[in-house]
LOLUMVO-555313 format. One record per atom (N, C-alpha, C): residue in three letters; x, y negated, z. Coordinates in pm, whole numbers, plus 32768, in hexadecimal, padded with zeros to 4 digits. Atoms other than C-alpha are relative to their C-alpha. Example, Ala and Ser with C-alpha at 12.3 -4.5 7.8 and 13.67 -1.06 7.14 Angstrom:
ALA805980778000 ALA84CE81C2830C ALA805A7F888000 SER7FAE80777FFA SER8557806A82CA SER7FB37F938049 
***
This chain:
UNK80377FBD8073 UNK0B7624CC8882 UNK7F967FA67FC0 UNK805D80488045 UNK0A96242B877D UNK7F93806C7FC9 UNK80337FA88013 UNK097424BF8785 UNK7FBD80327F86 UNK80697FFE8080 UNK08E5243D8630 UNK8065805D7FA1 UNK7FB97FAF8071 UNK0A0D250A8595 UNK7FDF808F802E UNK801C7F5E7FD2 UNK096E2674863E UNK7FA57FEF7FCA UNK809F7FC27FF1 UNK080D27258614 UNK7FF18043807E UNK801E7F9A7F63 UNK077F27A98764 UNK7F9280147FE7 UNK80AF7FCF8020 UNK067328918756 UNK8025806A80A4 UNK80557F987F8F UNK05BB29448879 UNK7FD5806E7FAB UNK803A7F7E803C UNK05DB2A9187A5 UNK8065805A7FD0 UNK7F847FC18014 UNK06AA2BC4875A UNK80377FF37F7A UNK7F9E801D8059 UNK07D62BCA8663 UNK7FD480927FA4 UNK7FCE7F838036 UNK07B72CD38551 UNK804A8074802B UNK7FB07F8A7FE0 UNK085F2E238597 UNK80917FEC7FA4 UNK7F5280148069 UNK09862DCB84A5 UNK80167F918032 UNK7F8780867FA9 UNK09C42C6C852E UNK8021802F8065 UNK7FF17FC77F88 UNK09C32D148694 UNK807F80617FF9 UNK7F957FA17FFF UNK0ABD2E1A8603 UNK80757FC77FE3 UNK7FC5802F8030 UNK0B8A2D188538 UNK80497F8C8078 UNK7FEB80587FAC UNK0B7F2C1E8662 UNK806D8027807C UNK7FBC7F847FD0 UNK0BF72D38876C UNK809B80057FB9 UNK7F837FD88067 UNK0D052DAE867D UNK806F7F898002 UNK7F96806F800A UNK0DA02C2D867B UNK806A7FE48091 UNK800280077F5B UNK0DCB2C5987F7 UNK805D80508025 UNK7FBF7F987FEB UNK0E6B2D9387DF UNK7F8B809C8044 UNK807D7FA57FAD UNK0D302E5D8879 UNK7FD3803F7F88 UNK80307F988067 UNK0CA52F9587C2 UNK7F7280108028 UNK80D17FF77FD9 UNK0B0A2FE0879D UNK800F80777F89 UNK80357F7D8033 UNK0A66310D874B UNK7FB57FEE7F6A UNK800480038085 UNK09D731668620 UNK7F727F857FC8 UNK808C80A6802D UNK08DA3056855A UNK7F68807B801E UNK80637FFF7FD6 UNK079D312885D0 UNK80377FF3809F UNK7FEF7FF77F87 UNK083531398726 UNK800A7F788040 UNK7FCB80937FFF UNK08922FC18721 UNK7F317FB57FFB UNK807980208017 UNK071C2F9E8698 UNK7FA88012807A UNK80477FD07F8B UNK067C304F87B3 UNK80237F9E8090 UNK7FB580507F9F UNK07562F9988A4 UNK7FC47F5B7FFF UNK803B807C8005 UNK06E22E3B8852 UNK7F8D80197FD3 UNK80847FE67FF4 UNK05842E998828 UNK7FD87FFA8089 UNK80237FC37F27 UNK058D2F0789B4 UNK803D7F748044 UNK7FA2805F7F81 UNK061B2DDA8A35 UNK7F8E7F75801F UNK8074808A7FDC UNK05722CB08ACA UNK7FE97FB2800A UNK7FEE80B6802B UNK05D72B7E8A7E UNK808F800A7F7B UNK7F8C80188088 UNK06CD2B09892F UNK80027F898017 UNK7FD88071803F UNK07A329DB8900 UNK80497FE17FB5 UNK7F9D7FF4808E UNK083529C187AD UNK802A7F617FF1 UNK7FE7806E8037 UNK090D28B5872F UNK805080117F70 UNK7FBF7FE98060 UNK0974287E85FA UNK80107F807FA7 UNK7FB68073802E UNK0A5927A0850A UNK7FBE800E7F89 UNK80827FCA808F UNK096D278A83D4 UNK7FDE80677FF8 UNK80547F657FEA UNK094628EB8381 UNK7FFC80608057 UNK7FBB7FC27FEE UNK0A63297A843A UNK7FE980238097 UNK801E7FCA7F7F UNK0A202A348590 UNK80797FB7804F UNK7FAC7FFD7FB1 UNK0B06298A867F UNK8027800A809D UNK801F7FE07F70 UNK0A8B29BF87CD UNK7F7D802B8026 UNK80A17FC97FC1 UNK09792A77887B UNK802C803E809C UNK7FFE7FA37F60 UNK091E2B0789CC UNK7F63803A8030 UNK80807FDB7FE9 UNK08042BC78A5A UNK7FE080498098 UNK801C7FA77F74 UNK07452C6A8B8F UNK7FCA807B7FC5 UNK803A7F5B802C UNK07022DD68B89 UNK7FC7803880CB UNK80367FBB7FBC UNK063A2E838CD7 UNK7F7480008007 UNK807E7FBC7FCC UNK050F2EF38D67 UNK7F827F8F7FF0 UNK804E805E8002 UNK04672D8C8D7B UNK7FD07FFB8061 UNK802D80177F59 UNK043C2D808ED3 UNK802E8019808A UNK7FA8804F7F78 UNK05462DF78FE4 UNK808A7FD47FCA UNK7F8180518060 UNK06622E138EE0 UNK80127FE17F9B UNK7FF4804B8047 UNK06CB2D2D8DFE UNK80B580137FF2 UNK7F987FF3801D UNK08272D508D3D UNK80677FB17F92 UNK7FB88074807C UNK08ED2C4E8C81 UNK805D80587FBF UNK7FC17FA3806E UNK095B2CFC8B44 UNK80517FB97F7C UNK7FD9807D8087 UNK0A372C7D8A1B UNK7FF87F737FE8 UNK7FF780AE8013 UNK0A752B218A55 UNK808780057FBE UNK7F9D7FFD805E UNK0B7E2B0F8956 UNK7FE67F927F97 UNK7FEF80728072 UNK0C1829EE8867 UNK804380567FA9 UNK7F7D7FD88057 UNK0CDE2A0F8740 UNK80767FBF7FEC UNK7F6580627FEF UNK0E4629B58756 UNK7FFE7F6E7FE1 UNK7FDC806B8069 UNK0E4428A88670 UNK7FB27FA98062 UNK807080757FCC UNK0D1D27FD8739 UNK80037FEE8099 UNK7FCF80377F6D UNK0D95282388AD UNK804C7F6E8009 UNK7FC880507FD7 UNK0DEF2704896F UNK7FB27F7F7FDA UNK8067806E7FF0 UNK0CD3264A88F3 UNK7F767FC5804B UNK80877FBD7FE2 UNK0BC326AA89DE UNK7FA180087FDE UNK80567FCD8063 UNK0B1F27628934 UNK7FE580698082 UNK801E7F907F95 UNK0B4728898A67 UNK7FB17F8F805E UNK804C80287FA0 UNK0AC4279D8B34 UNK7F837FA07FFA UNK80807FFC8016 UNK099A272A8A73 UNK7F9D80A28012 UNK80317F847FFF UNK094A28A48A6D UNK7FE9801F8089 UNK800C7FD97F7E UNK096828CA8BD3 UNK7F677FA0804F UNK806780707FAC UNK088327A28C58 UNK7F9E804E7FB2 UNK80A77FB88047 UNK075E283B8B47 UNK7FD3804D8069 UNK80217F707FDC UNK078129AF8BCF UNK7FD67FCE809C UNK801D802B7F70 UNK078728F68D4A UNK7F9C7FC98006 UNK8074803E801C UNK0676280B8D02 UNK7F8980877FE6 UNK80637FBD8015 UNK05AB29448C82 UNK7FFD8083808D UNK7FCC7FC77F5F UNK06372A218DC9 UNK7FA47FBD807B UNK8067807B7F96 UNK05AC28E98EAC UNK7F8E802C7FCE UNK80C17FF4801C UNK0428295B8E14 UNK8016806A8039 UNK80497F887FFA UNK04342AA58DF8 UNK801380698088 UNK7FD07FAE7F88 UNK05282B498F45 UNK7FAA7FA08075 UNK802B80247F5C UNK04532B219082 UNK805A803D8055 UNK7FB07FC97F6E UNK04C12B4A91DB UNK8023809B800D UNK7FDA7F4C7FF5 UNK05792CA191FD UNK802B80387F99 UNK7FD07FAE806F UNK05D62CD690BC UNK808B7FE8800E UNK7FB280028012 UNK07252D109041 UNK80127FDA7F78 UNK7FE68009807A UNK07EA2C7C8F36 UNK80B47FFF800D UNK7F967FC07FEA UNK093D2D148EE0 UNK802F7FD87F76 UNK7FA87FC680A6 UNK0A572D248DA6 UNK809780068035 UNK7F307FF9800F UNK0BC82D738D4E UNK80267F807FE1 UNK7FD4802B8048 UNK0C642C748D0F UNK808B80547FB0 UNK7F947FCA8039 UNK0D942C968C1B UNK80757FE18050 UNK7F8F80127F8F UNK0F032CA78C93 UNK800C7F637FDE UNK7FD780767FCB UNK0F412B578D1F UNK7FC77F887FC0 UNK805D805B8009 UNK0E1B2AB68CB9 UNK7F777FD48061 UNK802380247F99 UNK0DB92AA48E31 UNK7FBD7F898038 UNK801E80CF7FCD UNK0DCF292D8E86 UNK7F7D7FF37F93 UNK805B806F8047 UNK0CD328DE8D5E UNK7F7880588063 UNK80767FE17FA3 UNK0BBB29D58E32 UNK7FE77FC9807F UNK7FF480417F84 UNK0C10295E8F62 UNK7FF87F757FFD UNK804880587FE1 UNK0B8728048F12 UNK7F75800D7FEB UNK809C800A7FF0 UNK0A4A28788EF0 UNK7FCF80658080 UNK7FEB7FF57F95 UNK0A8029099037 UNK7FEF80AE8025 UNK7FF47F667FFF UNK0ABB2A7B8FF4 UNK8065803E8066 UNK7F967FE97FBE UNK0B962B2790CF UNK805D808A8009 UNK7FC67F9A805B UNK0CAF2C2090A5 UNK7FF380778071 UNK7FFC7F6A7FD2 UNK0CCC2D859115 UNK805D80388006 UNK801D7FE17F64 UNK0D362E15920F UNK80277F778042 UNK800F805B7F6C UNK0D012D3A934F UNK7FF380468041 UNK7FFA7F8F7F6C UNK0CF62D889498 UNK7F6A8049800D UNK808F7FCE7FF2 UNK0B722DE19460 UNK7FCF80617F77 UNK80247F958075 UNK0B712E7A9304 UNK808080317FC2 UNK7F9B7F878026 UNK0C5D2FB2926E UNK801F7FCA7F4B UNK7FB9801880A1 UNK0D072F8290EE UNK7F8C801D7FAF UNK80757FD28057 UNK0C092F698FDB UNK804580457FAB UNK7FD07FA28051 UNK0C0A30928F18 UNK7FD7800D7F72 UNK80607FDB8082 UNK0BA331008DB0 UNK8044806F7FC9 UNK7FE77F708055 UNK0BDE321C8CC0 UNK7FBF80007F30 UNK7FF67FF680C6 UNK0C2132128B2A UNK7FD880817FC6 UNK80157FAD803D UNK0B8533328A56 UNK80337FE67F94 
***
């Protein structure tokens, strides 16, 4: 990837790039105050973008101290395969390495069969012989 052809900012994306960005992915978001509220609460942002155009971001969302949750690390079609996901990943990890001390947890979904790219930053999948299927629940 060339980086002088991105923008990287340490900061959140608008509520309409976030919805517009999402949407390229195939992923649905709640409504633009709900989207608003949502990236307000979160605790780290890494936006990238192709001059104006939102094309990748990712962020942490928990408590800030045992859990920590990798949220929306998402490209846009057009711009996968350049790492671009995996400039986003080293940030959010790099900022993970400060802030998770000993004992904390840090957790996410990945998407279907976008496994292998978590599992080099040494995530590991669910169920094992020590932990049960991660669960969640859509409203």
């Amino acid at each position: 990837m060339l980086v002088d052809d991105y923008i990287i900012k340490l900061a959140r994306p608008t509520a309409a790039d976030f919805i517009s960005l999402r949407a390229n992915v195939g992923w649905q978001s709640g409504s633009i105050a709900m989207v608003e509220m949502s990236l307000n609460n979160s605790l780290f942002h890494i936006t990238v973008y192709e001059q104006k155009k939102l094309v990748g971001m990712g962020r942490v969302v928990g408590d800030g101290a045992m859990y920590f949750y990798v949220q929306d690390v998402v490209v846009d079609p057009q711009s996968q395969t350049l790492g671009i996901g995996a400039l986003l990943m080293d940030k959010i990890e790099a900022f993970l390495s400060v802030v998770a001390k000993e004992g904390a947890t840090i957790a996410l979904l990945a998407a279907k069969d976008k496994e292998a790219f978590y599992r080099r930053y040494h995530y590991i999948e669910r169920p094992n012989r020590s932990l049960g299927k991660g669960m969640c629940k859509f409203i």
